[in-house]
C-alpha positions in Angstrom: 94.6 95.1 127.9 94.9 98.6 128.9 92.6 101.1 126.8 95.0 104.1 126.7 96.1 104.9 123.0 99.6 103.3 122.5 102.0 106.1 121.4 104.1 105.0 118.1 108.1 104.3 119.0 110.2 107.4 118.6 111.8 108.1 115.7 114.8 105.8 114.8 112.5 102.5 116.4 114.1 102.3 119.9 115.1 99.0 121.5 111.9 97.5 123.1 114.7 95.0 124.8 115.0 95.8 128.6 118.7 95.6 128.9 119.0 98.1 126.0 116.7 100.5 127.2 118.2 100.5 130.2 121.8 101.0 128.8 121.1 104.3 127.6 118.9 105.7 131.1 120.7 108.1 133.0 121.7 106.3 136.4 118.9 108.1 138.1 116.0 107.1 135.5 118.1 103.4 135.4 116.8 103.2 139.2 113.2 104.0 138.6 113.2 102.2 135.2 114.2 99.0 137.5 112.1 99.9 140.2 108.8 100.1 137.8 110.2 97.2 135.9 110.3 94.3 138.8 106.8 95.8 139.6 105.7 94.7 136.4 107.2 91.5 136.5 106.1 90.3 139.5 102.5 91.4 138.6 103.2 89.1 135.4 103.7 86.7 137.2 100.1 86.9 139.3 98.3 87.4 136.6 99.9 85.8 133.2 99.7 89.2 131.3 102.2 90.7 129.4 100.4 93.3 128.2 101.9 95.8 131.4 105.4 94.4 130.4 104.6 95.4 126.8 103.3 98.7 127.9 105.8 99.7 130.2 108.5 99.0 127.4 107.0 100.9 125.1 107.2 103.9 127.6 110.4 103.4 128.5 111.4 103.3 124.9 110.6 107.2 124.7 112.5 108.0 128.1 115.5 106.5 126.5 115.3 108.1 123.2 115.0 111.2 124.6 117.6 110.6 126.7 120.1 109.8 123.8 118.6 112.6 122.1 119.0 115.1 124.7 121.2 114.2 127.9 120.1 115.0 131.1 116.1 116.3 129.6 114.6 114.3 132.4 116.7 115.9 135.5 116.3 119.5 133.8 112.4 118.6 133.5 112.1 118.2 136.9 113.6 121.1 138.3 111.7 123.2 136.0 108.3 121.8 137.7 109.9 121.6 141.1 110.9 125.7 140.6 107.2 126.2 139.0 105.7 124.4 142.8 108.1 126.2 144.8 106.6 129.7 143.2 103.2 128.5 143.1 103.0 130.0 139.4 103.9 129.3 136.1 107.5 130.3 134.3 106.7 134.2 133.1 108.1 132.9 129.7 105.0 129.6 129.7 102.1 129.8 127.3 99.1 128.0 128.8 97.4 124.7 126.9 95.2 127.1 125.0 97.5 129.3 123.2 99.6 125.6 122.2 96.1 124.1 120.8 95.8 127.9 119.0 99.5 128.0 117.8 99.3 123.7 116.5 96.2 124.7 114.9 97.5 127.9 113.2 100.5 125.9 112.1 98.6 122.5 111.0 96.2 125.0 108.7 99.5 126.6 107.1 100.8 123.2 106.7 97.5 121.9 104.7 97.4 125.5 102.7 101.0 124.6 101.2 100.1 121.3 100.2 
């Protein structure tokens, strides 16, 4: 059992069948979905745990949701980070982890004062 937190399913549930998660993966994410996917199984079999199948479902589950959600996020992700390597620095337009915590914070406290 792995002891990594177990994020909730995205909004709107999500399919946790392969075939359906599958269905709505981009061709390219489809190929490491089934890559990752016969990994699993095969360590399945060695072992008699499910849990990885269960695991890697549940990740998948987000990829695909975010998929139907927003076409073509994963591709555009990628050539983000690949154009942030080839620079060797960060997008001018980034705000490092800090100011995020700072600006989650800010916002979490103007959430609690209005309720």
């Amino acid at each position: 059992m792995s002891a990594d937190p177990v994020a909730p399913p995205p909004a709107g549930g999500g399919s946790s069948e392969p075939a359906a998660i599958r269905s709505q993966l981009s061709p390219d994410l489809a190929a490491i979905f089934d890559t990752e996917w016969e990994i699993v199984l095969e360590a399945a079999k060695r072992t008699q745990d499910l849990q990885a199948i269960h695991d890697l479902l549940n990740h998948w589950r987000h990829f695909a949701a975010a998929e139907a959600a927003e076409p073509g996020w994963y591709s555009r992700m990628q050539e983000h980070t690949a154009r942030i390597l080839a620079n060797g620095a960060p997008d001018p337009d980034s705000i490092s982890g800090q100011e995020v915590r700072a600006r989650i914070e800010a916002h979490l406290r103007g959430a609690a004062a209005r309720d």
